[in-house]
PARO-641633 format. One record per residue (C-alpha): residue number from 0; residue in three letters; x, y, z. Coordinates in Angstrom, 3 decimals. Example, Ala and Ser with C-alpha at 12.3 -4.5 7.8 and 13.67 -1.06 7.14 Angstrom:
+-----+--------+----------+----------+----------+
: num : residu :     east :    north :       up :
+-----+--------+----------+----------+----------+
:   0 :    ALA :   12.300 :   -4.500 :    7.800 :
:   1 :    SER :   13.670 :   -1.060 :    7.140 :
+-----+--------+----------+----------+----------+
This chain:
+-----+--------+----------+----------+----------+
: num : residu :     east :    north :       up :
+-----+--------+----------+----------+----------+
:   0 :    UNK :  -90.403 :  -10.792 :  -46.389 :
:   1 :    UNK :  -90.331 :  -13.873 :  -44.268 :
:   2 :    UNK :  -93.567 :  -15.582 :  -43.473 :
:   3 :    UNK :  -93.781 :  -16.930 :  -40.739 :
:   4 :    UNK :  -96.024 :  -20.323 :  -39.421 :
:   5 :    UNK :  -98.200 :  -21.288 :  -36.779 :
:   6 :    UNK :  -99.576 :  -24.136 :  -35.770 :
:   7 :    UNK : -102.974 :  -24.177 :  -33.969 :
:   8 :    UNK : -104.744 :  -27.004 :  -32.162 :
:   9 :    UNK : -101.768 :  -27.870 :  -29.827 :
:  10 :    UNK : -103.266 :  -30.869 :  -27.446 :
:  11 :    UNK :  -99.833 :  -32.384 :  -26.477 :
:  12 :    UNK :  -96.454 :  -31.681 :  -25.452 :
:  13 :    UNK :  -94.701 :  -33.847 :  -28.103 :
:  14 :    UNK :  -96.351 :  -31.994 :  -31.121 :
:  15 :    UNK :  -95.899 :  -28.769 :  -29.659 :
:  16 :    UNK :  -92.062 :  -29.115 :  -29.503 :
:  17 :    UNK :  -91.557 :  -30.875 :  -32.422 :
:  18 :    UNK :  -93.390 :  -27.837 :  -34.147 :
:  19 :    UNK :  -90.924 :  -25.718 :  -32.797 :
:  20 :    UNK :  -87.728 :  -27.464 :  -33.273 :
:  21 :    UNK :  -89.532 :  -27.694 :  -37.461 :
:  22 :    UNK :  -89.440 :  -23.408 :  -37.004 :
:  23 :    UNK :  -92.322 :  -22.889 :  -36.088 :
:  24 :    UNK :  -93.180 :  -19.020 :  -34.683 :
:  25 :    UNK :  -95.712 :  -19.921 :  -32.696 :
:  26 :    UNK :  -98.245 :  -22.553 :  -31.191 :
:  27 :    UNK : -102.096 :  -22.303 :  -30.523 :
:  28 :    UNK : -103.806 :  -23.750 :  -27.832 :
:  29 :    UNK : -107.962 :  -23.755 :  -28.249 :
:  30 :    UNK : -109.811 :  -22.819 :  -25.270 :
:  31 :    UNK : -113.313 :  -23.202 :  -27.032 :
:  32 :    UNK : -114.847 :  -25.858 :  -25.733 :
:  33 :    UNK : -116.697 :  -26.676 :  -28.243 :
:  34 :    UNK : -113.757 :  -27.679 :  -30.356 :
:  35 :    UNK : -112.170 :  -31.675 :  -30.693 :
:  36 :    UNK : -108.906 :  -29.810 :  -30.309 :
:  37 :    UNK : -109.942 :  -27.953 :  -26.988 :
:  38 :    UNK : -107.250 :  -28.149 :  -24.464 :
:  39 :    UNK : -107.862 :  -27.144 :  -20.752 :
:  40 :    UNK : -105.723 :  -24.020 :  -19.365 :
:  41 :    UNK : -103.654 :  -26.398 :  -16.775 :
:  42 :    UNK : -102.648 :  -28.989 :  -19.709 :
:  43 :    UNK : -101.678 :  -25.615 :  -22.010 :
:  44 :    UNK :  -99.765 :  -24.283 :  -18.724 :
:  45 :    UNK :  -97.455 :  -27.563 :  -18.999 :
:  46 :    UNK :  -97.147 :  -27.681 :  -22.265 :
:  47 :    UNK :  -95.986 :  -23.892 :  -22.907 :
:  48 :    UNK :  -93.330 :  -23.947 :  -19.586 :
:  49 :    UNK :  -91.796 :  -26.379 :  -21.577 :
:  50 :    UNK :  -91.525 :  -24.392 :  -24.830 :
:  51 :    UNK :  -88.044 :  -22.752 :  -26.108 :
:  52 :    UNK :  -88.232 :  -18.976 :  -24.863 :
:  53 :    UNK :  -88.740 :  -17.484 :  -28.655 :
:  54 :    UNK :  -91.788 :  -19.656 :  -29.545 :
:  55 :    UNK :  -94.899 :  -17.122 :  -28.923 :
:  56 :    UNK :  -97.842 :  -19.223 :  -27.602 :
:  57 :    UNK : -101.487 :  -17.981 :  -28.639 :
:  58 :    UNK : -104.512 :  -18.701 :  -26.503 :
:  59 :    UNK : -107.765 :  -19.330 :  -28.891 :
:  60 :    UNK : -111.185 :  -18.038 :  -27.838 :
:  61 :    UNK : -114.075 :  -18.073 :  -28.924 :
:  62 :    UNK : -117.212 :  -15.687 :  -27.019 :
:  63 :    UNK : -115.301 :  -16.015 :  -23.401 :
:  64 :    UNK : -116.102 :  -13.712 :  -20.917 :
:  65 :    UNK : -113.218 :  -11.261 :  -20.043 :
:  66 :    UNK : -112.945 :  -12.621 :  -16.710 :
:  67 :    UNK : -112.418 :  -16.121 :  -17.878 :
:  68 :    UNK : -109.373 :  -14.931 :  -20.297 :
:  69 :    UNK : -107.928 :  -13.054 :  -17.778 :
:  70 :    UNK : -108.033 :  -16.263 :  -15.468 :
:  71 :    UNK : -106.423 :  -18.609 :  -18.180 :
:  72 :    UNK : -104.122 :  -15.862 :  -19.138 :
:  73 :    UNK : -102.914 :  -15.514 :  -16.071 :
:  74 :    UNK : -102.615 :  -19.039 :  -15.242 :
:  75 :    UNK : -101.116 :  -20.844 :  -18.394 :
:  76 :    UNK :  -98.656 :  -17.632 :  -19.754 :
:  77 :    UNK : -100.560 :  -17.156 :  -22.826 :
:  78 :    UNK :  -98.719 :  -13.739 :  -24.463 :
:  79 :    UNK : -101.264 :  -13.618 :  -27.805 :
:  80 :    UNK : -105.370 :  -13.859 :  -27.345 :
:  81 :    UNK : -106.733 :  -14.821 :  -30.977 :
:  82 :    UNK : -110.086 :  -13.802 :  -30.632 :
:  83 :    UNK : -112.398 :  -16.108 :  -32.972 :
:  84 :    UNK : -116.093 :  -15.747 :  -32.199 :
:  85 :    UNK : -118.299 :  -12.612 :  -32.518 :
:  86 :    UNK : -115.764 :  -10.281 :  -30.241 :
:  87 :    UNK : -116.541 :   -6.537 :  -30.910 :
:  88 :    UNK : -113.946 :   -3.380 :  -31.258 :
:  89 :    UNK : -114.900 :   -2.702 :  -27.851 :
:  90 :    UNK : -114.402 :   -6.014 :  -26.234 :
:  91 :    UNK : -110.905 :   -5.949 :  -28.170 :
:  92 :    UNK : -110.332 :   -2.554 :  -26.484 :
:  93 :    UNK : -111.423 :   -4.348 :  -22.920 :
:  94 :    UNK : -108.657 :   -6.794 :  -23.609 :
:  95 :    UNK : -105.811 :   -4.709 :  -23.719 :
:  96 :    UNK : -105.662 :   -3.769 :  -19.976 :
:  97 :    UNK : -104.417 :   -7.614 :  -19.348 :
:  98 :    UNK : -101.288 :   -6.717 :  -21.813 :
:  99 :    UNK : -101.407 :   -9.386 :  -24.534 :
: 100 :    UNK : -101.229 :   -8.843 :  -27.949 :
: 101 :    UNK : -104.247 :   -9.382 :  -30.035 :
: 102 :    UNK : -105.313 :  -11.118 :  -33.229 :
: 103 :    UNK : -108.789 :  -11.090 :  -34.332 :
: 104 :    UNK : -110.389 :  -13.701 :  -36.390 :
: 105 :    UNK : -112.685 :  -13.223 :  -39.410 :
: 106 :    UNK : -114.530 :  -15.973 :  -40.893 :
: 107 :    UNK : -114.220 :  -15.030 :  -45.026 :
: 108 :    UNK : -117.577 :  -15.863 :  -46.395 :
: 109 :    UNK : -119.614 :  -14.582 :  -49.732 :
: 110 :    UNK : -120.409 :  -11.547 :  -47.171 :
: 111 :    UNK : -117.189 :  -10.524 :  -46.825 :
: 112 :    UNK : -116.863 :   -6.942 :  -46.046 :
: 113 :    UNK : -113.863 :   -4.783 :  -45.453 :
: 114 :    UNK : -115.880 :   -2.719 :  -43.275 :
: 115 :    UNK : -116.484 :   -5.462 :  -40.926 :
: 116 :    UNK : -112.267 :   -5.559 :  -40.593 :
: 117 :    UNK : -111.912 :   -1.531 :  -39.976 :
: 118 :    UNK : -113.394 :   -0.762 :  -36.606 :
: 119 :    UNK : -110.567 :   -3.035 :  -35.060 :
: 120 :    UNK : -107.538 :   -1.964 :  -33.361 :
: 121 :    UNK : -105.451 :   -5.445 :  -32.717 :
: 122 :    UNK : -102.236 :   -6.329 :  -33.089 :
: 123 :    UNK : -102.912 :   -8.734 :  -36.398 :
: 124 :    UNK : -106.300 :   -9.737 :  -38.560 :
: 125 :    UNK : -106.684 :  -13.657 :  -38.940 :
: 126 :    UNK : -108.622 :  -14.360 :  -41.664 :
: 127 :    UNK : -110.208 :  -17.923 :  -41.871 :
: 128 :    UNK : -112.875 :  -19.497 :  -43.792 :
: 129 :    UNK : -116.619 :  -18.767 :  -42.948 :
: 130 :    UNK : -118.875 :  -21.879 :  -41.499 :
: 131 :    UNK : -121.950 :  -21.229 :  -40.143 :
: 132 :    UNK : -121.779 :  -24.528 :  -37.843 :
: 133 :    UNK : -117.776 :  -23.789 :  -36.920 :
: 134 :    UNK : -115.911 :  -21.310 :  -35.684 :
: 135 :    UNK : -111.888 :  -22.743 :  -37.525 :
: 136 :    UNK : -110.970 :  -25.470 :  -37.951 :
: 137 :    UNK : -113.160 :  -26.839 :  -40.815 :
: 138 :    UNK : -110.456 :  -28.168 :  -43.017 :
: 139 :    UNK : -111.775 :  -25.768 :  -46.336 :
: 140 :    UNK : -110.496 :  -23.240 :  -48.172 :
: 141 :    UNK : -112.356 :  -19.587 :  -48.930 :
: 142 :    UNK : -111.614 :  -17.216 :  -52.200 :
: 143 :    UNK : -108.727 :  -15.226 :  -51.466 :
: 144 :    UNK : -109.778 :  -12.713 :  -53.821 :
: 145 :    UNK : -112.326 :  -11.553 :  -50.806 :
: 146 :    UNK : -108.909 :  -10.020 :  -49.375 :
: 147 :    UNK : -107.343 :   -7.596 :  -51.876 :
: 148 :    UNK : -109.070 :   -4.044 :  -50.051 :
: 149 :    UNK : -107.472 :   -5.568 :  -46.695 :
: 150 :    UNK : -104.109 :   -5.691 :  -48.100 :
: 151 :    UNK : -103.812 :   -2.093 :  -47.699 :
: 152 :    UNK : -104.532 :   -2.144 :  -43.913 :
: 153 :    UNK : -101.341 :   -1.504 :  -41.704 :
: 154 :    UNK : -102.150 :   -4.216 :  -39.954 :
: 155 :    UNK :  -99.909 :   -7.882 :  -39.743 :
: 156 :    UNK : -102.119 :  -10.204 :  -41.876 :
: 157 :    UNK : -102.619 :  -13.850 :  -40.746 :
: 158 :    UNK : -103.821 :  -16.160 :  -43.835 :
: 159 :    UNK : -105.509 :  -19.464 :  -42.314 :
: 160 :    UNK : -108.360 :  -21.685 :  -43.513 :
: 161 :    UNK : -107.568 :  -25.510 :  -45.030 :
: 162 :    UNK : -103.936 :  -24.638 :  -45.651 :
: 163 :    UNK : -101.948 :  -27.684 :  -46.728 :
: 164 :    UNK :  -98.364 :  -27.446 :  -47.832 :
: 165 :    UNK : -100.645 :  -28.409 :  -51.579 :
: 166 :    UNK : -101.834 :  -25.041 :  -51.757 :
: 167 :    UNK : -100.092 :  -22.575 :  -49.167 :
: 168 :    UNK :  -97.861 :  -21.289 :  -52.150 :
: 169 :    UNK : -100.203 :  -19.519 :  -54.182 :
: 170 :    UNK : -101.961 :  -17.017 :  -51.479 :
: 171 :    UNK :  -98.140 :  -16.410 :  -49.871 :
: 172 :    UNK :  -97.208 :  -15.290 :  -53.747 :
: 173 :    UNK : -100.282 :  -13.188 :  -53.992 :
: 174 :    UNK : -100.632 :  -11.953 :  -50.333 :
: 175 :    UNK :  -97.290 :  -11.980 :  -48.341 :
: 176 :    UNK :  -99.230 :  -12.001 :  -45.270 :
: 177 :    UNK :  -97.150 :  -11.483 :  -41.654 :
: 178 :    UNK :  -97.954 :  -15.834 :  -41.250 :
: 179 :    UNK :  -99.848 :  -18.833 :  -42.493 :
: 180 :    UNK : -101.655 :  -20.992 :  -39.457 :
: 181 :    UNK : -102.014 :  -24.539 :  -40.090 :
: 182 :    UNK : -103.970 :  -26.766 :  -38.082 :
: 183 :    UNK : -106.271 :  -29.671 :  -40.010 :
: 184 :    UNK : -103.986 :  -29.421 :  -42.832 :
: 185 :    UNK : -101.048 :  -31.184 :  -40.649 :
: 186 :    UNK : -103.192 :  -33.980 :  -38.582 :
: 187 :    UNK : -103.625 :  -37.615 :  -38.518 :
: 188 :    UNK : -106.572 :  -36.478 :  -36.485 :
: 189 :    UNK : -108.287 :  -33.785 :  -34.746 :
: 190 :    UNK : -105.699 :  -32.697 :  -31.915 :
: 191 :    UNK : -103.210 :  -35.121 :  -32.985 :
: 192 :    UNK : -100.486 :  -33.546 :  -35.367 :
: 193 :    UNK :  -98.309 :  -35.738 :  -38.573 :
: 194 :    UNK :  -94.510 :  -34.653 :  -37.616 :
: 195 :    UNK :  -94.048 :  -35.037 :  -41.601 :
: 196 :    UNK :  -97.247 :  -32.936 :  -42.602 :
: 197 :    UNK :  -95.976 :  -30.080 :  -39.838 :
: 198 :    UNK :  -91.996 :  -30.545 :  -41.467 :
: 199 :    UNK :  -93.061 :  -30.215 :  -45.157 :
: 200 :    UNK :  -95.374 :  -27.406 :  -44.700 :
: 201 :    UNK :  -92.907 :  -25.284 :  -42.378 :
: 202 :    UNK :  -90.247 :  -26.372 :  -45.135 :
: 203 :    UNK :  -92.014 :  -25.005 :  -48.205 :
: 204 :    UNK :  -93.095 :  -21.940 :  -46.043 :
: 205 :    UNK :  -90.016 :  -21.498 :  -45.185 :
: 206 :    UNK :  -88.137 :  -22.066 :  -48.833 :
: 207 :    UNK :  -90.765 :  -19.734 :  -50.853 :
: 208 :    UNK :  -90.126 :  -17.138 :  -48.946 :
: 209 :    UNK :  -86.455 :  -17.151 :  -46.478 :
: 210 :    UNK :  -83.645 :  -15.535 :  -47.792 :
: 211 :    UNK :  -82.121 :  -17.778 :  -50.981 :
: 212 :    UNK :  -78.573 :  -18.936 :  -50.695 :
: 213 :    UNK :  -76.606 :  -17.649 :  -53.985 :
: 214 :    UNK :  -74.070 :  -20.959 :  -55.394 :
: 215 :    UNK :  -70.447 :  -19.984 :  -56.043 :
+-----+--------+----------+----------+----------+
């Protein structure tokens, strides 16, 4: 199975395209204010009328109110809502009637529980490592090993958390999840992506696990 990647923390037009001419599947835009890679709806709304038409942009948010999504929905073209702050099943639910597809984050700490995944009816579980300071975006790693009930689910699965093209292979090997999501792991700085980092991690993504050309 192919895996796909995306790249969050989109700030700019140049790095968004770039990551899409690399093969990217789709870029993430951070609405959370909070964040050093937030990006305001009318900057996102620029950026994505510019993307190709098969490149799936992904609003991030993180504890907005439904009226605000629906707002910067509406306005920027957004088609995925990753939901990464303390969203419940029913707020999920909520979501639906603006008719975009759904991930839902879940920050993989020591306690981890498969329960806390099952109540959810989205379109794709993130998982991403636990921080009590940060909602993404902290550059570390968590112990895949917290997954292996989840890979059951019939569910797309969405590894993320200080991915690097270093250490990407192992947890695609093991997992095979639906797509990595990069975002520290391919910066020269918070919001500001390496073209090189984003090429050699979409490369080895793509070579461990595209179709293999057979020599004559």
């Amino acid at each position: 199975m192919i895996v796909r990647t995306k790249v969050c923390g989109i700030t700019n037009e140049k790095d968004a395209l770039k990551a899409a001419n690399l093969g990217a599947w789709a870029v993430g835009f951070i609405f959370y204010k909070k964040s050093p890679r937030f990006i305001s709806p009318f900057k996102a709304k620029k950026i994505i009328e510019q993307l190709p038409p098969f490149i799936t942009p992904v609003g991030v948010f993180v504890n907005h109110n439904l009226g605000a999504m629906r707002d910067i929905i509406s306005h920027t073209g957004i088609r995925v809502a990753q939901l990464h702050g303390d969203e419940d099943h029913h707020f999920c639910h909520r979501l639906k009637r603006y008719h975009v597809s759904i991930i839902k984050a879940f920050r993989v700490g020591p306690e981890f529980s498969v329960a806390d995944v099952e109540p959810y009816k989205v379109d794709a579980y993130l998982f991403d490592t636990y921080s009590k300071d940060e909602f993404g975006g902290t550059g570390q790693t968590f112990d895949h090993n917290l997954l292996r009930d989840v890979k059951s689910f019939n569910v797309p699965l969405i590894l993320s958390g200080g991915l690097t093209s270093q250490n990407v292979i192992a947890p695609i090997n093991e997992f095979r999840p639906y797509a990595v999501d990069v975002n520290s792991g391919v910066e020269e700085s918070p919001g500001k992506k390496d073209h090189g980092k984003m090429k050699e991690f979409i490369d080895i993504v793509s070579y461990i696990t595209g179709p293999k050309v057979k020599e004559s």
